[in-house]
C-alpha positions as CSV (number, residue, x, y, z in Angstrom):
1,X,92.9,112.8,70.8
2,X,89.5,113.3,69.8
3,X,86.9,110.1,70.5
4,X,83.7,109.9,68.4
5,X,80.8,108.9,70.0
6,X,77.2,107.8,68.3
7,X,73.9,108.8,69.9
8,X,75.2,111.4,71.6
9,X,72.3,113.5,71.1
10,X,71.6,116.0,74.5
11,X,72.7,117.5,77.1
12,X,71.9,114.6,79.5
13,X,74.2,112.4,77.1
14,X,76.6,114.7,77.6
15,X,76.8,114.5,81.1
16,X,76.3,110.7,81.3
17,X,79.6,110.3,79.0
18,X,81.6,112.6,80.9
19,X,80.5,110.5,84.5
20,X,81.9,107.5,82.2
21,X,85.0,109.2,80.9
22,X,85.7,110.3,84.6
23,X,84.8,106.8,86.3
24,X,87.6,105.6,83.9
25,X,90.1,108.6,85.2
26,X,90.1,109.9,81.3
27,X,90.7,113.5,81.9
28,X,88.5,115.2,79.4
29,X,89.6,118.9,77.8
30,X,86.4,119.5,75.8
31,X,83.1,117.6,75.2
32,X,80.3,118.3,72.7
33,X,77.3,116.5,71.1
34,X,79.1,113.2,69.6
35,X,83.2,114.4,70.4
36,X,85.0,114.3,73.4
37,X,88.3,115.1,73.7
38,X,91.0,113.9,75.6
39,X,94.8,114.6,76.5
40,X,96.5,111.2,75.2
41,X,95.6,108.2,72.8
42,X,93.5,105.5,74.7
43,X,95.5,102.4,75.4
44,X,93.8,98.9,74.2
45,X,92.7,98.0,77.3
46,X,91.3,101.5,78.1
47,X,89.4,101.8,74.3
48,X,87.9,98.7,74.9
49,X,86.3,99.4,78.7
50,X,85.0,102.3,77.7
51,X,83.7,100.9,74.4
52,X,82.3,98.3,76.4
53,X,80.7,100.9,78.9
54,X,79.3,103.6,76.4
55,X,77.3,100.5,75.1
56,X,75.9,100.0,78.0
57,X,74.4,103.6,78.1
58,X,73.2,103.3,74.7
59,X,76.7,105.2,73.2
60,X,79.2,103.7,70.4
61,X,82.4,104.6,70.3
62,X,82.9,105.3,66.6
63,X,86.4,103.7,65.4
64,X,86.0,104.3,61.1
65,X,86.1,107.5,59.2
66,X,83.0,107.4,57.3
67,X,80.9,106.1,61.2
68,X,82.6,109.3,62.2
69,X,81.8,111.6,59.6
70,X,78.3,110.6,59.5
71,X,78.0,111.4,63.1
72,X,79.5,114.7,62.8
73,X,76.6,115.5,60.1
74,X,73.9,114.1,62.5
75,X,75.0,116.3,65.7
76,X,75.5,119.3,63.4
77,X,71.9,119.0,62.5
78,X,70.7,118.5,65.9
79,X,72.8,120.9,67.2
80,X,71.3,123.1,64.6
81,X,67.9,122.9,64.7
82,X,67.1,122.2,68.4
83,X,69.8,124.1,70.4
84,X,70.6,127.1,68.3
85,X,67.1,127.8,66.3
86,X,68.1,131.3,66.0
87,X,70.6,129.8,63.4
88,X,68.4,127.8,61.5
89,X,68.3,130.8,58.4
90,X,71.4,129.5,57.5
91,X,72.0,127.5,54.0
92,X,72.8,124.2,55.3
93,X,75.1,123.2,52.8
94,X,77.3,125.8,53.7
95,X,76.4,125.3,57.4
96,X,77.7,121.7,57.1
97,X,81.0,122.0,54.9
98,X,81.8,125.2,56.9
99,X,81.6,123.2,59.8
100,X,82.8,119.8,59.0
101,X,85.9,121.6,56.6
102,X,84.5,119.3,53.4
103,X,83.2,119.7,50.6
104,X,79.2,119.5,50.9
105,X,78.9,117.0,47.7
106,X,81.3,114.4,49.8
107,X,79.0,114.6,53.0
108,X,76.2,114.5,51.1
109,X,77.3,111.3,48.8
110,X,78.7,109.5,51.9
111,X,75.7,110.5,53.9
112,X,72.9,108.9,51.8
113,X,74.5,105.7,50.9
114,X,75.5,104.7,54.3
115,X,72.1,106.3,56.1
116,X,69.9,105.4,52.6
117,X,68.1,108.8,53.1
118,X,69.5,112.1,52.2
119,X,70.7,115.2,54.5
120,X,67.9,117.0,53.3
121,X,65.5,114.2,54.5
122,X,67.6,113.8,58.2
123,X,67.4,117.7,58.1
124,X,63.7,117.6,57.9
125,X,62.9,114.8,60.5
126,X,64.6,116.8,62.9
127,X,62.8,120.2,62.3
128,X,59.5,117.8,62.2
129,X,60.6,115.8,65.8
130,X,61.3,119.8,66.7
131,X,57.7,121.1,65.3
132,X,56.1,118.1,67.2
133,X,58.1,118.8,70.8
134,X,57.1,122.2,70.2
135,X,53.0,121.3,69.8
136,X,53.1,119.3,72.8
137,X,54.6,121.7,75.1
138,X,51.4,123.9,73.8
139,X,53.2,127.4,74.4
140,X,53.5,128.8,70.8
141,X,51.1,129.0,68.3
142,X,51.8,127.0,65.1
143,X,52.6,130.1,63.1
144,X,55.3,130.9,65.8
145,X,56.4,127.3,65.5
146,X,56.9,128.1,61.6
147,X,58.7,131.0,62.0
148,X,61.1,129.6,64.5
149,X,61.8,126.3,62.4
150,X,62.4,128.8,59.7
151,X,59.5,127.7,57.3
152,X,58.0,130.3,54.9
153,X,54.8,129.6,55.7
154,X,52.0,127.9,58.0
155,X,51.6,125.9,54.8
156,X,55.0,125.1,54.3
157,X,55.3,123.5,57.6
158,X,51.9,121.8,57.6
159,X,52.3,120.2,54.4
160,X,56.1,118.3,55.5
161,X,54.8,117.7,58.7
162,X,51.6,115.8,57.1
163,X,54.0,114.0,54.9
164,X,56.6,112.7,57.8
165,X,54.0,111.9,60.6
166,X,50.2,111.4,58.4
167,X,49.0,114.1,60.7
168,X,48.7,118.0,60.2
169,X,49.9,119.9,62.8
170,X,46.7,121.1,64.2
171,X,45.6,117.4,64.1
172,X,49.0,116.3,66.0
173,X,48.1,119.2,68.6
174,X,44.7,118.4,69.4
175,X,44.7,114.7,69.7
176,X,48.4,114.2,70.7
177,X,48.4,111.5,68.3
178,X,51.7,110.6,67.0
179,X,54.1,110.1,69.6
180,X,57.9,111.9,69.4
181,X,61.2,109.9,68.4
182,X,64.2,109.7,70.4
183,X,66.8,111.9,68.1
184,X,68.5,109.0,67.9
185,X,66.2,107.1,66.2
186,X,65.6,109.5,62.9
């Protein structure tokens, strides 16, 4: 049976749902960014302790398809663009339906009238919460920061990143004005 779970976002979250999963004696055969999954169905009881508990860590146990799907589109993203950033040339339509098994116009519908932004706007905010993580830890220049976030230019990036945060990213750099998000929160 494979669980759902919203805000799932790192590998601390990882770690701090799989403490849950084997507090509750869940026996877990794989676990990744918003999907864990697990040898039997959950019993009522079970589904609704470790509903209750998730909350408690800031998780949600997803129960309806389209929560789920949604989810599944999110981690991809995040997945994509801040664990495996030597993937990030890929088309990301055919990233998504290659990796969700659905047809990208679905995801795509489904995805900006439940979230009211597009992928292509979620898509961005994370390579912009990426861009800004990267300026802060001050150990790349900004073209380097383009070329890994797979911009085609220094201008490219500059001009999205003014647009999402009101800063350029020399400005963001040098004053450390905007603060990060939590992935969560995009």
């Amino acid at each position: 049976m494979i669980l759902y779970i919203k805000n799932m976002v790192c590998g601390r979250c990882e770690i701090a749902v799989k403490l849950e999963f084997e507090q509750l004696k869940l026996p877990i055969f794989s676990l990744k960014l918003g999907e864990v999954e697990i040898a039997r169905d959950l019993i009522e009881n079970e589904r609704q302790t470790l509903a209750y508990n998730l909350k408690l860590l800031g998780f949600e146990l997803l129960e309806d398809k389209s929560s789920k799907i949604i989810e599944q589109i999110k981690n991809r993203i995040i997945e994509l663009v801040h664990y495996q950033n030597d993937k990030l040339k890929v088309n990301l339509s055919n990233y998504l339906s290659a990796n969700l098994a659905q047809d990208y116009s679905s995801l795509s519908k489904l995805f900006s009238d439940v979230e009211g932004i597009t992928i292509e706007h979620y898509f961005i905010a994370q390579k912009i919460e990426k861009a800004k993580e990267l300026l802060v830890y001050d150990e790349l220049s900004i073209s380097q920061i383009a070329i890994d976030l797979n911009y085609s230019s220094v201008a490219h990036l500059s001009k999205q990143f003014k647009k999402v945060t009101g800063f350029t990213p020399t400005q963001f750099k040098n004053e450390k004005s905007g603060c990060r998000n939590a992935l969560d929160k995009l």
